[in-house]
Structure formats: structure tokens, C-alpha cells
C-alpha positions in Angstrom: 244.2 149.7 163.9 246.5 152.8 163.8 248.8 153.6 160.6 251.1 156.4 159.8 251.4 157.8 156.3 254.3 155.6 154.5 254.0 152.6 157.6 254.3 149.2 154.9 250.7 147.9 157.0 249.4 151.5 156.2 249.7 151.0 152.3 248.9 146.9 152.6 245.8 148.2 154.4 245.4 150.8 151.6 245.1 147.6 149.1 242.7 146.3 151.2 240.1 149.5 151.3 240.8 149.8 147.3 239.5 145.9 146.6 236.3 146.5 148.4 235.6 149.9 146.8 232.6 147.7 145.0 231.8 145.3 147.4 228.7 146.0 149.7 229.4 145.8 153.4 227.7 142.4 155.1 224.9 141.9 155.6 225.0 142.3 159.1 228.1 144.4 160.7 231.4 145.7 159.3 234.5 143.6 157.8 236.9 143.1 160.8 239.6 144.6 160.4 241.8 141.3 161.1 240.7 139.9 158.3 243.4 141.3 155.7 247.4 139.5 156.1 249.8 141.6 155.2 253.8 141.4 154.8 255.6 143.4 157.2 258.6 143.9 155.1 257.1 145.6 151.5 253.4 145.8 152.6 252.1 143.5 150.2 249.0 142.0 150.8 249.2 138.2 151.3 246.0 137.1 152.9 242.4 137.8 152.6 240.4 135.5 154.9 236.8 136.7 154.3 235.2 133.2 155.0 231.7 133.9 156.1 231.4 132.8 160.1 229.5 129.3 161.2 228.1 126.9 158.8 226.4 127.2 155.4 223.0 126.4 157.0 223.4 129.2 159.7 221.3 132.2 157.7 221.4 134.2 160.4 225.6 134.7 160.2 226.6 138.0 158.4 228.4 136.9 155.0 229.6 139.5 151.8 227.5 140.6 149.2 227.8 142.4 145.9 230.4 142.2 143.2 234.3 141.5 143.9 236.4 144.5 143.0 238.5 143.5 139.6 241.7 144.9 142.0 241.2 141.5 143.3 243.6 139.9 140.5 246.1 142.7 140.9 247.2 141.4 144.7 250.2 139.5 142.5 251.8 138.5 146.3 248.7 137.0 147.7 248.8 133.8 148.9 245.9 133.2 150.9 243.0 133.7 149.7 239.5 132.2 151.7 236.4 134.1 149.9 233.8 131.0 151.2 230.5 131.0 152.2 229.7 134.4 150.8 226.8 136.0 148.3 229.1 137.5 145.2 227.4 138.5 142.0 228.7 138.2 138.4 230.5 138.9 136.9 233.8 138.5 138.6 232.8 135.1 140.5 231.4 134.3 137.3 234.4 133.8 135.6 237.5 132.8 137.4 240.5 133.5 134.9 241.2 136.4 137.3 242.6 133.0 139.5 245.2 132.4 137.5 247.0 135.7 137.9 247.2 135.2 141.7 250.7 133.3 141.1 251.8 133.1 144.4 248.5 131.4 146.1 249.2 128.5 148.1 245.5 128.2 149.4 242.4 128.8 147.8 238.8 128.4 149.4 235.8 129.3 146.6 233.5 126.6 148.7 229.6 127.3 149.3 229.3 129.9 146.8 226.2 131.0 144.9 227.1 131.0 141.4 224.3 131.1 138.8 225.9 128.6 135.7 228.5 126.7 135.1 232.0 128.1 134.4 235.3 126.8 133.7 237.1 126.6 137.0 239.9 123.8 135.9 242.5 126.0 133.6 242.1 129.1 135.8 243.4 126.7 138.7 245.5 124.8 136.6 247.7 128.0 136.2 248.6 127.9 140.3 251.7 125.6 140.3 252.4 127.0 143.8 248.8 125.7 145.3 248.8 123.5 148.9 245.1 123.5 149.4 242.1 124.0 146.8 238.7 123.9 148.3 236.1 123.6 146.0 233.1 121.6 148.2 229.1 122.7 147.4 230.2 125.3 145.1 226.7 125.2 143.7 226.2 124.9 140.0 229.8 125.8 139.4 230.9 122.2 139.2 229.1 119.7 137.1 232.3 117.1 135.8 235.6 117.4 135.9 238.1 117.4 132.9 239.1 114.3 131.7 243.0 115.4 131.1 245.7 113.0 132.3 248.2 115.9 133.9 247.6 119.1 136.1 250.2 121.6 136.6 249.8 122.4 140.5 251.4 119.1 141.2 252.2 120.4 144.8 248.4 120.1 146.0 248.1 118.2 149.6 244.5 119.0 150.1 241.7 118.8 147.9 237.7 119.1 148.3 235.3 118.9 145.7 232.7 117.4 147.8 229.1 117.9 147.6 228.8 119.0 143.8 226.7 116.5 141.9 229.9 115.5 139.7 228.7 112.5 137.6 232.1 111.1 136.2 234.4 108.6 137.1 237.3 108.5 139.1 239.5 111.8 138.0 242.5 110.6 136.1 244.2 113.6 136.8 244.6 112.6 140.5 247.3 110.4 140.1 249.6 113.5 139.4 249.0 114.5 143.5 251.2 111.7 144.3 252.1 114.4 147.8 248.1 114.4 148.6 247.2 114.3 151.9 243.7 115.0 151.7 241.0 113.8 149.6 237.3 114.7 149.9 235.1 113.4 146.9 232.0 112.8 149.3 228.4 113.5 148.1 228.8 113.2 144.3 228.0 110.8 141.6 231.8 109.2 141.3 231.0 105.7 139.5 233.3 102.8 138.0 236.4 101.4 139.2 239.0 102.9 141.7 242.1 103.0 140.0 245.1 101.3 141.6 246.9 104.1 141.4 245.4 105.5 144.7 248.0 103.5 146.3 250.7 105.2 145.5 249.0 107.8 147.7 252.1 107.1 150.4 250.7 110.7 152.7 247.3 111.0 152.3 245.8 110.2 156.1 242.4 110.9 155.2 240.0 110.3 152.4 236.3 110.5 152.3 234.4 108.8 148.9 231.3 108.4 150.8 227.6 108.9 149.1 228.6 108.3 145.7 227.8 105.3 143.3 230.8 103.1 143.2 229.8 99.7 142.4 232.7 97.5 142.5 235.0 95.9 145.1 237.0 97.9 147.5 240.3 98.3 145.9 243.4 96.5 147.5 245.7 99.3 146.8 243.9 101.1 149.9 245.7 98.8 152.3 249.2 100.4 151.2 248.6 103.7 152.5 250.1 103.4 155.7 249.6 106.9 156.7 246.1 107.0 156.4 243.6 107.8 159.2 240.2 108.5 157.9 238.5 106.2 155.8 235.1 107.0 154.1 233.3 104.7 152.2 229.7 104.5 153.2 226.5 105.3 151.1 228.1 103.2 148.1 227.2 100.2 146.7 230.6 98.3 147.4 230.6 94.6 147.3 232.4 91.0 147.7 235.0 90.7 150.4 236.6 93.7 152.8 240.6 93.4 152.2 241.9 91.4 155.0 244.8 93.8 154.4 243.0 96.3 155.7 244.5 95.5 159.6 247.8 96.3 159.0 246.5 100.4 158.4 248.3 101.4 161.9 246.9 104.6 162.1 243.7 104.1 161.0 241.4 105.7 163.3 237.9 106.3 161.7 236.4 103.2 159.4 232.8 104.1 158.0 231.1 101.3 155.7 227.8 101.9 156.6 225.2 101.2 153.7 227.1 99.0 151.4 226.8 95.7 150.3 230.1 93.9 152.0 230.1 90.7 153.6 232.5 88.0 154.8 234.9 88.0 157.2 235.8 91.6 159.1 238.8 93.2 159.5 240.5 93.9 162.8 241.8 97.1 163.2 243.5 98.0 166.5 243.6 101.7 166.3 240.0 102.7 165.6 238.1 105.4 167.4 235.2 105.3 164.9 233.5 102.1 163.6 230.5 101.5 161.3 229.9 98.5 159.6 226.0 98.3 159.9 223.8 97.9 157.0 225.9 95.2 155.3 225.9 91.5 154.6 228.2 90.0 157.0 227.4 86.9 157.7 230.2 85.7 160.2 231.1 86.9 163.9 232.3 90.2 165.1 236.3 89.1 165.7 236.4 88.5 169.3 239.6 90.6 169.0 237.3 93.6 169.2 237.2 92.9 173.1 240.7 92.0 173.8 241.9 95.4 172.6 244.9 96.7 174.9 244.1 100.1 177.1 246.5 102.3 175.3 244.5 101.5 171.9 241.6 100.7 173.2 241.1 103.9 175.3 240.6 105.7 172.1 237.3 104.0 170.9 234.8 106.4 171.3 231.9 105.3 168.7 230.9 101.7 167.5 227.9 101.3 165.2 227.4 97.2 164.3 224.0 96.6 163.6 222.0 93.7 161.4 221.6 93.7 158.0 218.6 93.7 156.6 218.1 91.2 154.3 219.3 88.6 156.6 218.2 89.5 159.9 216.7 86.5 160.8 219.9 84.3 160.6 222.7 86.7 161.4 223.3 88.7 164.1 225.8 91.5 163.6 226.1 93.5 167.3 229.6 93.9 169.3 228.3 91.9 172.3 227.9 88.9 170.4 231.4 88.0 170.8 232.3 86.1 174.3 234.4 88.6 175.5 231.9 90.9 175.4 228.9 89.1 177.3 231.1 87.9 180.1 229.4 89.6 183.0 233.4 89.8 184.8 234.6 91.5 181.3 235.6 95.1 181.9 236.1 97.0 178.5 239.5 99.5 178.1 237.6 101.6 176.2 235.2 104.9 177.4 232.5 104.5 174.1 230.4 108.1 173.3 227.9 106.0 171.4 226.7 102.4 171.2 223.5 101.5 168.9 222.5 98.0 169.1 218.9 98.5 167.9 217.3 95.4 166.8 219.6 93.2 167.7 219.1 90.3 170.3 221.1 91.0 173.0 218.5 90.0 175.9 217.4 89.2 178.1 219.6 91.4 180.4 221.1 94.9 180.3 225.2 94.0 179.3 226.5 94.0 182.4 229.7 95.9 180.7 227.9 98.9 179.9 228.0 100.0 183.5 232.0 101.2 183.3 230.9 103.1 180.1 230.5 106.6 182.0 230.6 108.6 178.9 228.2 107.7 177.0 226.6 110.4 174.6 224.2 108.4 172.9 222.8 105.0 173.6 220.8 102.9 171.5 219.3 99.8 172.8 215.4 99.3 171.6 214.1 96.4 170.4 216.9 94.3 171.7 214.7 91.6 173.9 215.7 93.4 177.1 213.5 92.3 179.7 213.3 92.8 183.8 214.1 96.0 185.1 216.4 98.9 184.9 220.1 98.1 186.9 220.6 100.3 189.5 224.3 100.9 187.9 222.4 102.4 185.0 222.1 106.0 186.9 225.3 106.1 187.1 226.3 106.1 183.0 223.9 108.6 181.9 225.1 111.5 183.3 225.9 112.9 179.8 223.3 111.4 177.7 222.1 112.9 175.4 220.4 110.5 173.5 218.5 107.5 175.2 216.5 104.8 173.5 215.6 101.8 175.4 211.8 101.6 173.1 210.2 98.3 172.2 211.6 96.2 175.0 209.7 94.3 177.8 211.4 96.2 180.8 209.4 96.7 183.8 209.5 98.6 187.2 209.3 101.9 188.1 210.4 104.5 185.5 213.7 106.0 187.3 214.4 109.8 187.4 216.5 111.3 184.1 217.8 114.6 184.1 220.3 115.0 181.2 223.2 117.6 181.3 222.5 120.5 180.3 225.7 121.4 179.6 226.8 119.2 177.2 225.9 120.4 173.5 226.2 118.4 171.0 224.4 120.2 167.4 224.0 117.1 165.8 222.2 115.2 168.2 218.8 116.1 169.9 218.4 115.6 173.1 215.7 112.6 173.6 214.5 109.9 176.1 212.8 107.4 174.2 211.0 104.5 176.6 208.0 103.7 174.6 206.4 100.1 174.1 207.6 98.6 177.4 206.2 98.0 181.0 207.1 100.6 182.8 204.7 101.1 185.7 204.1 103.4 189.0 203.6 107.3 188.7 206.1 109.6 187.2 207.7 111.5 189.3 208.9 114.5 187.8 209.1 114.9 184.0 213.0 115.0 182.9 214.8 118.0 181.8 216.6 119.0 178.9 215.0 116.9 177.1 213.3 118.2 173.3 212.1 114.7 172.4 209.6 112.4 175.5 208.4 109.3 174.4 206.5 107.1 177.2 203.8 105.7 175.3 202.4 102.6 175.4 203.1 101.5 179.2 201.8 101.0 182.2 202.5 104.2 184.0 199.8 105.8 186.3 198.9 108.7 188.9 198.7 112.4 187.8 200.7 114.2 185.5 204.0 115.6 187.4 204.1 119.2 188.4 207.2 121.0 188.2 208.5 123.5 190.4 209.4 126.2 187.8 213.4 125.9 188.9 213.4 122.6 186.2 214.3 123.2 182.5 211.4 121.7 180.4 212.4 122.0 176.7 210.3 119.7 175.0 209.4 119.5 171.3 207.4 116.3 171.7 205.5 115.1 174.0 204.3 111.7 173.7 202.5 109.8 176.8 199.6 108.1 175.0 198.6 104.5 176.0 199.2 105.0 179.6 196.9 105.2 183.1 197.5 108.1 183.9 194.5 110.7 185.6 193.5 113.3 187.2 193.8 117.1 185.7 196.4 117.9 182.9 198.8 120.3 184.4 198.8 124.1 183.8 202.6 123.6 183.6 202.6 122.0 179.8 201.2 125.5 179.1 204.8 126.5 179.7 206.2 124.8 176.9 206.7 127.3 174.0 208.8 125.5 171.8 206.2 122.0 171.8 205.6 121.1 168.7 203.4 117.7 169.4 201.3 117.0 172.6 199.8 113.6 172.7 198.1 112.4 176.1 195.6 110.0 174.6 194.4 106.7 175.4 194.7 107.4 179.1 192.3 108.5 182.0 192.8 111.7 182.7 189.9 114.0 183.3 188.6 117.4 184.5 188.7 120.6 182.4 190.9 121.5 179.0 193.7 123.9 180.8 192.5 127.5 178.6 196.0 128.7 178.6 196.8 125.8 176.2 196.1 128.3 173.7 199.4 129.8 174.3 201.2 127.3 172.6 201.8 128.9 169.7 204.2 126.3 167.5 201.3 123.2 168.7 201.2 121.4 165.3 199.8 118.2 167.0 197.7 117.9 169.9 195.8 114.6 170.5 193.8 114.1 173.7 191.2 111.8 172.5 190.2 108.7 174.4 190.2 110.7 178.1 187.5 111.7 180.1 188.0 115.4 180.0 185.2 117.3 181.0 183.5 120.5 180.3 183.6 123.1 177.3 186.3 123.6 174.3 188.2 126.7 175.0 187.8 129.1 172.5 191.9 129.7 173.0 192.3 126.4 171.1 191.5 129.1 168.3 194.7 130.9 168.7 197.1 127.6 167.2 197.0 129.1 163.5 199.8 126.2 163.2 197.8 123.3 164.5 197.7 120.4 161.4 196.1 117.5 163.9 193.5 117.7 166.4 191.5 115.0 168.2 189.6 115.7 171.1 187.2 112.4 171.3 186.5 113.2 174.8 183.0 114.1 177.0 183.1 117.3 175.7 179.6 119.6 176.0 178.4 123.1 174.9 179.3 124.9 172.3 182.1 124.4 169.9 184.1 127.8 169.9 183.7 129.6 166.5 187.5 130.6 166.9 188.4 127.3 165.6 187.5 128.2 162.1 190.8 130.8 162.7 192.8 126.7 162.2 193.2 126.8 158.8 196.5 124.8 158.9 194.4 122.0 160.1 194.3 118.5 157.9 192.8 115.9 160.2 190.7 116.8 163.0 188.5 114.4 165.5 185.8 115.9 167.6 183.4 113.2 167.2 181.5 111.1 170.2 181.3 113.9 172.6 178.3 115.9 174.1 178.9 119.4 171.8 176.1 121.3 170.6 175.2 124.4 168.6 176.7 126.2 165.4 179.8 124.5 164.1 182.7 126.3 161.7 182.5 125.3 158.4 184.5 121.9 158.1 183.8 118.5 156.7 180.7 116.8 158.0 183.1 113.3 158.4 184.7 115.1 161.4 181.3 116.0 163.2 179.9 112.5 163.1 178.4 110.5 166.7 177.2 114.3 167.9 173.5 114.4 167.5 173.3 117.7 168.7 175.2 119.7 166.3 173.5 121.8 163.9 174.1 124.4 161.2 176.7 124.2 158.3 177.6 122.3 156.5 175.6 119.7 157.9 171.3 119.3 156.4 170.3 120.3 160.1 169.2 123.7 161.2 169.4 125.1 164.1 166.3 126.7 166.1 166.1 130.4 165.0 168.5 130.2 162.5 167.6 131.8 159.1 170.1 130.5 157.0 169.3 129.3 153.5 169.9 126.0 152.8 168.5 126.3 149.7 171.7 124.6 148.3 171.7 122.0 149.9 167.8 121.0 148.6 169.2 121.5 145.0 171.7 118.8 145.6 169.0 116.9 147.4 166.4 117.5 144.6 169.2 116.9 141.6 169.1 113.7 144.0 166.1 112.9 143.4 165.5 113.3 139.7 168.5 110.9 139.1 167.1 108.4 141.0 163.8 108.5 139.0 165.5 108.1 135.9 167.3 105.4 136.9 164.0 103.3 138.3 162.2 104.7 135.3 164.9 103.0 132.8 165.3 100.2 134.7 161.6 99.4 134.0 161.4 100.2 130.2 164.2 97.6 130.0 162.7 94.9 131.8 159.5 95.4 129.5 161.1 95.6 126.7 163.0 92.0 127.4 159.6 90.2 128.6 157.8 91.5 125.8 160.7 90.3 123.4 161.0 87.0 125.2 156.8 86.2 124.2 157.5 87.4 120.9 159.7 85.0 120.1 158.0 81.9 121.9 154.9 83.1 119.8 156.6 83.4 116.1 159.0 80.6 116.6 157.2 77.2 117.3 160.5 75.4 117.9 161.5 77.1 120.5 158.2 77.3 121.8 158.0 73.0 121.7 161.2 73.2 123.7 160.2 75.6 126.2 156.7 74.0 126.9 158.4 70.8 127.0 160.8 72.0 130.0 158.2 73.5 131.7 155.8 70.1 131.7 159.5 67.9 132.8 160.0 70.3 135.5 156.5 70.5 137.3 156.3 66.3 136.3 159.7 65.7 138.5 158.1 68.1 141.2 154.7 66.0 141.4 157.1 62.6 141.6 159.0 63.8 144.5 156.1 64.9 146.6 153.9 61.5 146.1 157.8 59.8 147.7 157.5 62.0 150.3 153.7 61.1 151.1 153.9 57.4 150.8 157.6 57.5 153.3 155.2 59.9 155.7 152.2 57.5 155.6 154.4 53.9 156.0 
């Protein structure tokens, strides 16, 4: 950027350079220049968007630290002003009555800040009649509760957020001044009590997000007159009774989340939706077949459905989308391209729904434990071209496991790319193991051969590796030793044998590996020492030799399983549980000793002798007692001669009745 001396920018950028006097450069580069608005008639500076780049959780971004310059409050013609996501100190962010001289702001963004204790951010704000947009979401510690006055001054707001904050209180009177708001984001707090009914008088808001608070009352019936609204957020409450039939005639509505409440009865149709939870509930009655009559034009835009049981009466109801007739008609062909279906635990067996195979867009797909049995369709290659999520676990498919290679170029941060097959009947080798995958989960199937090797032009990613309960033999690939990002590697229960690949070592992030229940061969490599992150180890094998002293280097580890193997020699120092079913081992910290070894074990016989002396006072106590009683027990038969009548008398009745059933059982013999 080039200025002249007197150029209007040239003195707004002037401004700019005199409010950051104090403030320390980021953390990582320079302030971009484009970052500073200015008016190209009188100079004046009228935006300063410093928002840090990328999300909260991204540490790596460069944000702003130090103290903000007191010039801030002297920018009288700002009126943007985006300081978000940044690292100021006190004490100007500390106290914000430097807000309220900024008269001309129209938006305000002070979210994701550090702040050290609560201040009083209301009044300051309060003093903005000009304000459009106040965004106030996980300004940590800086919101606690909000005022309980009934009027605000910046009656002009159409966009608030005071999300993520902890707020206990109930629902802020103060709202119903924003009659113009069009959005509303009160999500992750502690709002309780009743929704007032003036919420519908809301006529513009399209979007409003109360989610992951602790309302516990009915859904208000006011939200059905907000005919401009579009987003609807209400999960993670504890909202009961009925759902507003009214709720069909929202038009626009496009996004309906009731996920973890505590609804039931009959449900709503709503033609417009693109986003549709209503799992975790207490419906009790049939998804309205309506669902699969939708036109193409609305249809078209329903990209996500999420119906699944609820849990308390799973047994009796079923709450999936197929369950409607439309929907299981084999002929039925939806309008609709769906990103994600989940339909886990829900019976919609015995065969794939034949619908599914027009569904090419598919982004995630949930269908484990559903009583799916037979094999895979041969349509099914054909909808998976953009998986990225794939769970078919806990089913009684069969048939060879078909080849899945998901798309590398479609990135999606919040799901993880995985392929879950587990707990089924898959059977036949594997031919090649899929890529772009971080999560595998074969286990428990019928699947045989060797382990695939790849050619090196495939893109293994994985962070887990699960293959356990298997058939599978032969050698375990060198090629899992080019896995740097796996996290858990578990090939047991299976019959692989041969050597333990050394280079295995080389997994540095390995925080699970369990091979146990093989037939692997030969000695322990001593690289096994090198996985200073390893927490689980079982290697319940046919091991023999010598266990590497390099494994004393895992100090991460918390269960470890080397028992019932061949091993022989010193041992680290670890719990004697671990070592047990290996006669041969010797040396610490078990009572053996190992030929040529002059350790002391001197401890060991004090713990053995200290043993020893408290078992012989236990014996030795044990008989004073008894003597005492016996001797006490003649005592009193000799001084007391009733008692010793009685007991004489016993004794005669008792050997008399022995003598009379012997002679009967002599004279039965003898006749």
C-alpha cells in the first residue's frame, strides 16, 4: 500500500499505526495490511477486522497479543469493529466502557476472547443504539448472567450470539425489545424455565439455535408463527409432551434438530427440510408416510435425515424413515440425494433398502446392527464413491468383502474417514487394504489368506487398525511399518505366523498393539523398545529367547501380556502378574535367580521371613486359644454337677441309640 502525504487513506492509515503503538505484533507474521476500512471521503477509520484466522481450536493460526491501545475508543466514526479470537491483556479488554464511545458501531465481534474475570459488558453495549450485530459467543469468563432489565437501548439489533458462555438464567426479558431480530444464538448455556410467548412476535428471525441448555417445559406454540424462520435448534434439552402440529405450516424451514429430548406423539411434516433429527426421543407412532411422497423440487434439497429409536422403548417402537411403505417399496425411487443416513439399531432387515442404490451422494452411512443379512448388492459400489463414513458393523452379512477406496478428495473436518465391517461374516482373503481410510474395523469375521500388500502408489492413512477374530496367516507385512500416524494395531485371535517385522519399532505414535493369540515365531525385537507411547501390549504368542531389555524404555505402558510363550532370561523390572505361564524367566522382580547372577535378593527373604514369623504367631495363638476353651470347658463340668448330670446324661442317650440301631441292622442282615 502506497500513500502520499495529505492522501485521506494516508492519514486513516495513520490512525491505524497510532492504535497498535501498544499492541505486540502476532504471534506468527505481520497485520495485513487489508485489515484496516477506511472512508475515502474524510479518512476516517470505519473498520478494523482483526478476527484471528480459522477456528478457536486451530492453535497453530497467528492471533494478536498484548494490550489494546486506549486510541481504540477515540476512532468516534468506526463502525466495524471484529477484535475475535485474539490474546488481549488487561486492562483495556478488561473493562469495556471504552465500547460505549464507539457511537457509530453497527457491528461488534468480542467472541473467543481470554478474559481473566467477569466484567460488566451490558451498559457499555447498551450505549450502541446504532448496533446490527453483537457477537458475544465463548467469551470466556466474561459472561456469567445476563441483566434482568426489561428494555435495551440498541433496539435495532438483528443478530445476536451469546452462545457458549455458561449463562445460568432464564429466558432474557430484555429480548422482547429485538422485535427486528433475525438471529438468535443462545446454544450451549444453562437457559432454564419457560419460553416466553413473546418469541413470536419475532416476524424476521430465520434462525434460532437454543440447543444444549436446560429447558424443561413444552415447546412453545408461538414458534409456529415465525414464518420466516429457517433454522430451528432445540436439541440437548429436556423438552417434553407433544411437538406443535403447527409446526408444518413453517414454509421455509429448512434445518429441524430435536435430537436428545424427551418429545413423543405424533410428528410433524415439514416439506422444506434439508436437515432432520428427531432421534433420541419418545415417539411412539409412525414416521408420516408423507416423508416419502415429497415432490422433487422440495425434496431435492434433503441432504441429512437422522431418525433413530429411542431408548427407553426400543423394544416396541421402531423410529427409522424406512419404516413407512413408501419407503420399503423396492420400485420406490426417492427425489431426494441424502449426504447422510443413520439407521443404526433399527430393524430394517433382512435386505439392503433397495432405495439406497439412487442415493449417489452419500457422505456418511450408518447401517449396523440393523438385521441386514445376505450379501453386499452389487449396486452398492456404485453409492460410495464419496463415503466418507461407512458402518455396516454387527450385521449377519456374508460373502466376499468388496474393494473400498474412499475419495480422497472430499474433506469433510468433522467426520473421520472410517470403514467399519466388524461382527459379520465376511469371508475370502482381502484383497487390498482400502485407502483413505484413518479408522479399519474388520474384526470378528471370517476373512482368511495373508495380509494384503500394497504397492506403495495406495494412500494408507490409518489410525486404527482392527482385524482381530479373523483367519487370517502367513507373515505380517513389512508394509504396516509404513503407517506413521497408527495409533492402535490389533491382529489377534488369528493365525498368522513367522517373525515380529523389526521395523515395527518405527511406529512411533503405536499406543496399542495387540497380537496375542497368533503363532508368531522367533525373538521380541528389541525395537519394540523404541514406542515410549505404547499404553497396551500383548504378545501371547510362541515367543523364545530373550526378552529385550529395551522394553523397560515403555514407561507409558498400563497393561501388558507376554505370558504363555517360550522367553527366557533377565526380564525389566515389571509386575510379576504379567510374566506368569513362562517357566523360564528369571531375575527381578520375580524369587528366581538366574545362573551367574549375583544380585541380592536379600529383600525379597525379608518379606519371606516377615512371612514366616506371622504365620507362627498366628498357629501359636490359635493353639493357646483352643487350650484355654478345653481347659475351661472341664472346669466347669467338674465344679458344676448340674451341668455335669446333663452332659453325662447326653453322652449315655447318644451311644444307647447308636447300640439300638446296630443290633436292627444285625438281626435285618441275619433274617
Amino acid at each position: 500500500m502506497q500513500f502520499k502525504a495529505g492522501d485521506q487513506g494516508f492519514l486513516c492509515w495513520l490512525q491505524f499505526l497510532k492504535l497498535l503503538t501498544v499492541m505486540k505484533t502476532c504471534k506468527q507474521g505481520n497485520v495485513a495490511q487489508n485489515l484496516v476500512g477506511c472512508d475515502s471521503r474524510k479518512g476516517h477509520v470505519v473498520k478494523l477486522d482483526l478476527r484471528r484466522p480459522g477456528p478457536w481450536e486451530d492453535f497453530n493460526k497467528k492471533w494478536l497479543e498484548g494490550e489494546l491501545s486506549p486510541s481504540l475508543q477515540n476512532l468516534k466514526h468506526l463502525r466495524y469493529l471484529d477484535l475475535s479470537m485474539n490474546f488481549f491483556s488487561a486492562p483495556t479488554v478488561d473493562d469495556l466502557r471504552w465500547v460505549s464511545s464507539l457511537s457509530s458501531l453497527r457491528y461488534l465481534d468480542l467472541s473467543g476472547i481470554v478474559i481473566t474475570e467477569q466484567i460488566d459488558w451490558f451498559h457499555p453495549v447498551n450505549m450502541l443504539p446504532s448496533l446490527l450485530t453483537l457477537n458475544l459467543g465463548s467469551s470466556l469468563y466474561m459472561i456469567l448472567k445476563t441483566p434482568s432489565v426489561k428494555s435495551v437501548n440498541f433496539t435495532s439489533l438483528t443478530s445476536l450470539d451469546l452462545s457458549q458462555n455458561n449463562i445460568n438464567s432464564t429466558f432474557p426479558v430484555w429480548l422482547s425489545n429485538l422485535t427486528g431480530l433475525m438471529h438468535l444464538d443462545l446454544n450451549r448455556n444453562s437457559f432454564h424455565g419457560k419460553i416466553p410467548d413473546f418469541i413470536g412476535t419475532f416476524s424476521a428471525l430465520a434462525s434460532i439455535d437454543l440447543s444444549y441448555n436446560s429447558f424443561k417445559t413444552l415447546i412453545p406454540d408461538p414458534l409456529c408463527n415465525l414464518s420466516s424462520l429457517v433454522h430451528l435448534g432445540l436439541s440437548h434439552n429436556m423438552f417434553s409432551g407433544l411437538v406443535p402440529s403447527n409446526l408444518g405450516l413453517l414454509l421455509r424451514l429448512e434445518y429441524l434438530n430435536l435430537y436428545y429430548n424427551q418429545l413423543s406423539g405424533n410428528i410433524p411434516m415439514v416439506s422444506n427440510l434439508v436437515h432432520l433429527d428427531l432421534s433420541r426421543n419418545l415417539f411412539s407412532v409412525p414416521i408420516p408416510s408423507s416423508i416419502g411422497l415429497l415432490s422433487s423440487t422440495i425434496g431435492a434439497c434433503l441432504l441429512g435425515v437422522f431418525i433413530s429409536w429411542s431408548e427407553d422403548i426400543c423394544v416396541h417402537t421402531i423410529l427409522i424413515l424406512v419404516a413407512t411403505t413408501s419407503l420399503q417399496s423396492s420400485r420406490w425411487i426417492p427425489p431426494f440425494q441424502l449426504q447422510i443416513f443413520r439407521a443404526s439399531s433399527c430393524n430394517i432387515g433382512p435386505y439392503f433398502p433397495n432405495w439406497l442404490h439412487t442415493q449417489t451422494h452419500l457422505q456418511k452411512l450408518d447401517l449396523s446392527n440393523s438385521s441386514i443379512r445376505g450379501t453386499i448388492p452389487e449396486w452398492f459400489e456404485n453409492i460410495i464413491s464419496h463415503i466418507l463414513y461407512l458402518d455396516l458393523s454387527n450385521n449377519e452379512i456374508g460373502g466376499k468383502m468388496p474393494p473400498f477406496h474412499f475419495d480422497s478428495n472430499v474433506e469433510e473436518f468433522y467426520l473421520r474417514t472410517s470403514l467399519k465391517m466388524n461382527s459379520n461374516k465376511f469371508e475370502g482373503s482381502l484383497a487390498a487394504f482400502p485407502s483413505n481410510v484413518e479408522l479399519l474395523d474388520l474384526s470378528d469375521n471370517l476373512l482368511s489368506g495373508d495380509l494384503p500388500q500394497t504397492d506403495g502408489t495406495m494412500n494408507l492413512s490409518f489410525d486404527v487398525v482392527n482385524l482381530s477374530k479373523n483367519r487370517f496367516s502367513g507373515n505380517i507385512p513389512i508394509d504396516l511399518c509404513k503407517l506413521p500416524s497408527i495409533i492402535v494395531l490389533d491382529l489377534s485371535q488369528n493365525k498368522l505366523s513367522g517373525r515380529l517385522p523389526e521395523c515395527l519399532g518405527n511406529l512411533s505414535g503405536l499406543q496399542a498393539m495387540d497380537l496375542s493369540n497368533n503363532t508368531i515365531t522367533g525373538h521380541v525385537p528389541s525395537s519394540l523398545g523404541s514406542l515410549t507411547q505404547l499404553m497396551t501390549l500383548h504378545l501371547h504368542n510362541i515367543f523364545e529367547g530373550n526378552l529385550p531389555l529395551s522394553l523397560q524404555n515403555l514407561t507409558s505402558l498400563v497393561t501388558m501380556d507376554i505370558g504363555y510363550n517360550f522367553l527366557v532370561g533377565n526380564i525389566p523390572f515389571w509386575k510379576p502378574s504379567v510374566l506368569q505361564g513362562n517357566n523360564g524367566l528369571c531375575g527381578l522382580p520375580l524369587s528366581r535367580s538366574c545362573k551367574g547372577d549375583s544380585s541380592s535378593y536379600d529383600h525379597i527373604s525379608k518379606v519371606e521371613a516377615q512371612d514366616d514369623d506371622e504365620g507362627f504367631w498366628l498357629y501359636a495363638g490359635m493353639g493357646a486359644g483352643f487350650v484355654v476353651g478345653f481347659l475351661g470347658s472341664l472346669g466347669s463340668l467338674h465344679l458344676i454337677r448340674s451341668w455335669r448330670v446333663a452332659y453325662f446324661e447326653t453322652f449315655e442317650n447318644f451311644y444307647t441309640s447308636i447300640l439300638v440301631n446296630l443290633a436292627c441292622l444285625r438281626r435285618t442282615f441275619v433274617s
